[in-house]
N, C-alpha and C positions, 0 to 999 in steps of 0.2 A: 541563439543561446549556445555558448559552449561550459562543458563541462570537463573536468579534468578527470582523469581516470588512476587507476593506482599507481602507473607508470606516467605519469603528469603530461601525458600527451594529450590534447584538445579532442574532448566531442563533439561534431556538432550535431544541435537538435533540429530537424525541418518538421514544424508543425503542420498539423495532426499528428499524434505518433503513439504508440502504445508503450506506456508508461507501467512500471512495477513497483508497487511497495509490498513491505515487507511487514506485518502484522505480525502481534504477540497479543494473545489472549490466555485470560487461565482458562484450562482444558475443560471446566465444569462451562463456560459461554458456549452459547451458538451461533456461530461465526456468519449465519445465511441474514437474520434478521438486524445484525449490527452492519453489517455493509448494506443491506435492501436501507434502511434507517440513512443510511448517509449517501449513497448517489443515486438513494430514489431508484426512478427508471431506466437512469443509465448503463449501458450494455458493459456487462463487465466480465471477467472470468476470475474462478479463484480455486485453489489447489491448497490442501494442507501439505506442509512443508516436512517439520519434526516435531517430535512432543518433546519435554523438557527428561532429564535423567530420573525425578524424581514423580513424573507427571502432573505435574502442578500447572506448566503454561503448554500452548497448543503455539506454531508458527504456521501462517499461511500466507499463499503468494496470491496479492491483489493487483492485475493485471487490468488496467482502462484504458481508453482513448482518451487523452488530452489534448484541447483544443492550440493551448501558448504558456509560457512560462508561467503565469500568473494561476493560470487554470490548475497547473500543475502542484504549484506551489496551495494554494488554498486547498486543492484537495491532502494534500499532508497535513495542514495544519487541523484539518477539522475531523480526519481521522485523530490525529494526536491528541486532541481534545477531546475523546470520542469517554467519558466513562470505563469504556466495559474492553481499551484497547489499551493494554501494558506500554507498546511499546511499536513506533512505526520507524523504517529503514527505507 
C-alpha cells in the first residue's frame, strides 16, 4: 500500500503495522466504552489529544494494530459510523 504524504512523496505500508486515527467526541462521552464497543478485544492504546475552545468536543488518539489495507480501511469506517464519534481522521 502507498500512501502520499503532505509532501506527495510515497509511504509505503508493510503490514502489520500500527495504525492512528484521530477521534472527535462531545466532551460529555466516554471515550473507554465507545472504542471497547467497537474493537472488542483488540489491543489498542488511546491518549486524549485536546478539548474544543468552547468544551463541547474531546479529541483522542486511537492507536491499533492493523492487519492489511482493508483491515485498515473497515476499521475507519465503523468508527465513522460509530454514533457517539463526531468525527474520525
Amino acid at each position: 500500500m502507498v500512501i502520499l504524504n503532505e509532501n506527495s512523496q510515497k509511504l509505503k505500508l508493510d503490514y502489520p503495522c500500527s495504525w492512528e486515527y484521530k477521534l472527535v467526541i462531545q466532551a460529555h462521552h466516554d471515550i473507554g466504552p465507545i472504542v471497547k464497543e467497537v474493537l472488542q478485544q483488540r489491543e489498542h492504546s488511546i491518549q486524549k489529544s485536546q478539548q474544543s475552545k468552547g468544551g463541547k468536543y474531546t479529541s483522542y488518539s486511537l492507536s491499533v494494530l492493523v492487519h492489511c489495507d482493508d483491515d485498515r480501511k473497515a476499521l475507519f469506517e465503523i468508527l465513522k459510523s460509530h454514533q457517539s464519534i463526531k468525527f474520525v481522521l
